[in-house]
Every structure is written in structure tokens, then in C-alpha cells.
C-alpha positions in Angstrom: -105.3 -21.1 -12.1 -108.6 -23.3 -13.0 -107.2 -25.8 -15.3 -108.8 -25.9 -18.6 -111.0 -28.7 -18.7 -112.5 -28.2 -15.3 -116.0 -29.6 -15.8 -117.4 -30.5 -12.0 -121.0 -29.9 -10.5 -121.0 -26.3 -8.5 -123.1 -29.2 -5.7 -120.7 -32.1 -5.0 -123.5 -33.9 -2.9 -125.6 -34.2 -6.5 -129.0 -33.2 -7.9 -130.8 -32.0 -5.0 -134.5 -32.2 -4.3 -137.0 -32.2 -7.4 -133.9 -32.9 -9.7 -132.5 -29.2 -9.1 -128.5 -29.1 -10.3 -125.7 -26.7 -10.4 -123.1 -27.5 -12.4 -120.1 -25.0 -14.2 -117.4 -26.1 -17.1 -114.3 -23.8 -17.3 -112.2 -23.6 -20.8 -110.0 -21.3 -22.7 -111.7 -18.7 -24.2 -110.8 -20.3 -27.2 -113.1 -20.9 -30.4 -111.5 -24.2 -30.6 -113.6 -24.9 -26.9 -117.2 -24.2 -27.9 -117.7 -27.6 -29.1 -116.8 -28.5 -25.5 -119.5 -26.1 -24.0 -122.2 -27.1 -26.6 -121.6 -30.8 -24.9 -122.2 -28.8 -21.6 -125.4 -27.4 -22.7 -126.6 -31.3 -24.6 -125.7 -32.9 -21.4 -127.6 -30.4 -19.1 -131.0 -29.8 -21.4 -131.5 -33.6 -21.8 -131.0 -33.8 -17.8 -133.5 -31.2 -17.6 -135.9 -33.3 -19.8 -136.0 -30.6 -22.5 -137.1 -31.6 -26.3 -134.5 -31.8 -28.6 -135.6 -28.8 -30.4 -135.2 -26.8 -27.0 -132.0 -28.7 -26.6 -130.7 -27.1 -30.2 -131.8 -24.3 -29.2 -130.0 -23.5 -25.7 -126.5 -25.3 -27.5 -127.2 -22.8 -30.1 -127.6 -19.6 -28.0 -125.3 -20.8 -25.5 -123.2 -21.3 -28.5 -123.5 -17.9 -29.4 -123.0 -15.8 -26.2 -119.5 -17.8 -25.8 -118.3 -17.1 -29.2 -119.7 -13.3 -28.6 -117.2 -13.3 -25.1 -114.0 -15.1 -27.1 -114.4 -12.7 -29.8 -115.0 -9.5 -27.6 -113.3 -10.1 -25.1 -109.8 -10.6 -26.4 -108.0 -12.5 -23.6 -107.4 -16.0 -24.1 -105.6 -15.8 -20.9 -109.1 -16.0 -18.6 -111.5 -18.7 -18.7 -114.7 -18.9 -20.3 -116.9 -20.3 -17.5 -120.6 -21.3 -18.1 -122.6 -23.1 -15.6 -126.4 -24.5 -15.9 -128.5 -24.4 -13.0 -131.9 -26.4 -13.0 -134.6 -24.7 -10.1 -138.0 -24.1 -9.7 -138.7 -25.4 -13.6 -136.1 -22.7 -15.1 -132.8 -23.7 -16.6 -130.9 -20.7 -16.5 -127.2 -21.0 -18.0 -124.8 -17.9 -17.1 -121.8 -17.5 -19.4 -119.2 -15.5 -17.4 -116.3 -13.8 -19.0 -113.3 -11.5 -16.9 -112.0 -9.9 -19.8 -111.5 -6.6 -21.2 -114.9 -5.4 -23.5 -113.5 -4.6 -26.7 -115.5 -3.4 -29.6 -114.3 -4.3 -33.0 -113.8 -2.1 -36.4 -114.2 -4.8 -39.2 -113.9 -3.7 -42.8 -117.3 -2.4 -44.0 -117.6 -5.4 -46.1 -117.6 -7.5 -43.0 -119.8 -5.8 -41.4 -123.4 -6.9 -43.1 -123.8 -10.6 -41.4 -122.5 -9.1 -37.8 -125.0 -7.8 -35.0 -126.9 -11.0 -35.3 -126.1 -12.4 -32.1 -128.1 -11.3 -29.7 -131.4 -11.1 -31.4 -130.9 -14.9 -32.3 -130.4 -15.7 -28.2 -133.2 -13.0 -27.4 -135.3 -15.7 -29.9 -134.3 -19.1 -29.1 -134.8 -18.4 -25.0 -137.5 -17.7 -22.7 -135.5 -15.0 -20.9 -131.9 -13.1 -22.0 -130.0 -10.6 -19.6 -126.6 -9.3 -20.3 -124.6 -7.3 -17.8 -120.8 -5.7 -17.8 -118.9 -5.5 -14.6 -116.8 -2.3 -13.9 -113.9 -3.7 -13.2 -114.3 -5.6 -16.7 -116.0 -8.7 -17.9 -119.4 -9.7 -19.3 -122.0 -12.3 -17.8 -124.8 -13.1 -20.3 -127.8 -15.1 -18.8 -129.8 -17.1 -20.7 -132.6 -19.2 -19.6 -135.7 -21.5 -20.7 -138.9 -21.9 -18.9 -139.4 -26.1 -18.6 -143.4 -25.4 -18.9 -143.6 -23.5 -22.3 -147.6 -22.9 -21.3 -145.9 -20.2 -18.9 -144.5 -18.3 -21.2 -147.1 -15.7 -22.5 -146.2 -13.8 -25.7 -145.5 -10.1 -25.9 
């Protein structure tokens, strides 16, 4: 089993050429753990000289995506795993869940501030993906172009 507070680089020889990293943190899929992931996400914006708006804005959608997999996916059991990887002026971070989707029926009158988390990452990033393995599980993928000049509006 991965122990809980398993935060290592994916590339034990360091940041590679042009400041390219991989690096993962592992944690219960706890709520009481996102604090721990939105340290993840501080440490690996301001390494990949982001502003500190940008920075707020990955911790926040990051943030988001993790509480989405604890609450959906139900099974404290698994890890929440999210890694950041800096390449080619894209950092892309990949939060990975193995549990069992779940869909909830809250009351009605719980129901009017929900369905807000995805539009909020599809905002704060550059480029969203989201993805459901057969065998169970959900990877969301979430990244921000380092040029912002790049990114061309829709």
C-alpha cells in the first residue's frame, strides 16, 4: 500500500533539461488532505514561475477536481494521487482517483449551489479533460499554458 504522505518526484535524478519536472503526492482521499494537495499545487506553480494569480488559480481548480473524486468517489480506502508535470511550457496536473463513480441524490434543497465544479476548473485553466476508466476510477487533467499570449479565445 502507498503510504499516505508519499510526496516524491515521479524523476529521482531532478528537474530535467529547461526546468521540465514530474513530481506525484499520494493521500487519503480524505477532505481533511486537500490542504496537503493545495501545498502540492503552491509548490509546483511557483517552480514553474507562474503569477500568483495563476498560482490561485491551479490550487483552486486542483482544489476542486480532488474534492469532486473524495466526494464521488466514496472509498477512502484508495489514494487520491495528483502529480504536476512541467514540459514544453505546459503544466499539466492529473488528479487520479481508483474508485467507484457514484452519483449522489442530495435533498432538493441542496441541490442549488452543486454542479459548479467543473465550469469553475473549465475557467480557471487553459485546458480541462476528464476521463472514467472501465474498470472504475476518474482522472481529471487540468493544465495551464506558461505563455498566456498562446492561448487564443474561443
Amino acid at each position: 500500500m502507498i503510504p499516505a504522505d508519499d510526496l516524491r518526484p515521479l524523476d529521482a535524478r531532478g528537474p530535467t533539461e529547461g526546468g521540465a519536472f514530474d513530481r506525484i503526492i499520494r493521500v487519503e482521499a480524505e477532505t481533511s488532505r486537500l490542504a496537503d494537495i493545495r501545498h502540492f499545487v503552491e509548490e509546483a506553480a511557483t517552480d514553474a514561475s507562474l503569477d500568483l494569480e495563476r498560482i490561485f488559480d491551479c490550487k483552486v481548480a486542483v482544489s476542486e477536481a480532488c474534492a469532486n473524486a473524495v466526494e464521488h468517489a466514496g472509498c477512502h480506502a484508495v489514494p487520491l494521487e495528483v502529480s504536476a508535470r512541467l514540459r514544453a511550457g505546459r503544466l499539466t496536473f492529473v488528479v487520479t482517483d481508483n474508485g467507484p463513480f457514484r452519483t449522489l441524490s442530495p435533498s432538493r434543497e441542496n441541490t442549488r449551489n452543486r454542479g459548479l465544479g467543473m465550469p469553475l476548473m473549465v475557467a480557471l485553466m487553459d485546458e480541462v479533460s476528464f476521463a472514467r476508466a472501465p474498470g472504475g476510477g476518474t482522472t481529471v487533467s487540468l493544465s495551464v499554458l506558461l505563455d498566456r499570449a498562446a492561448v487564443q479565445p474561443v
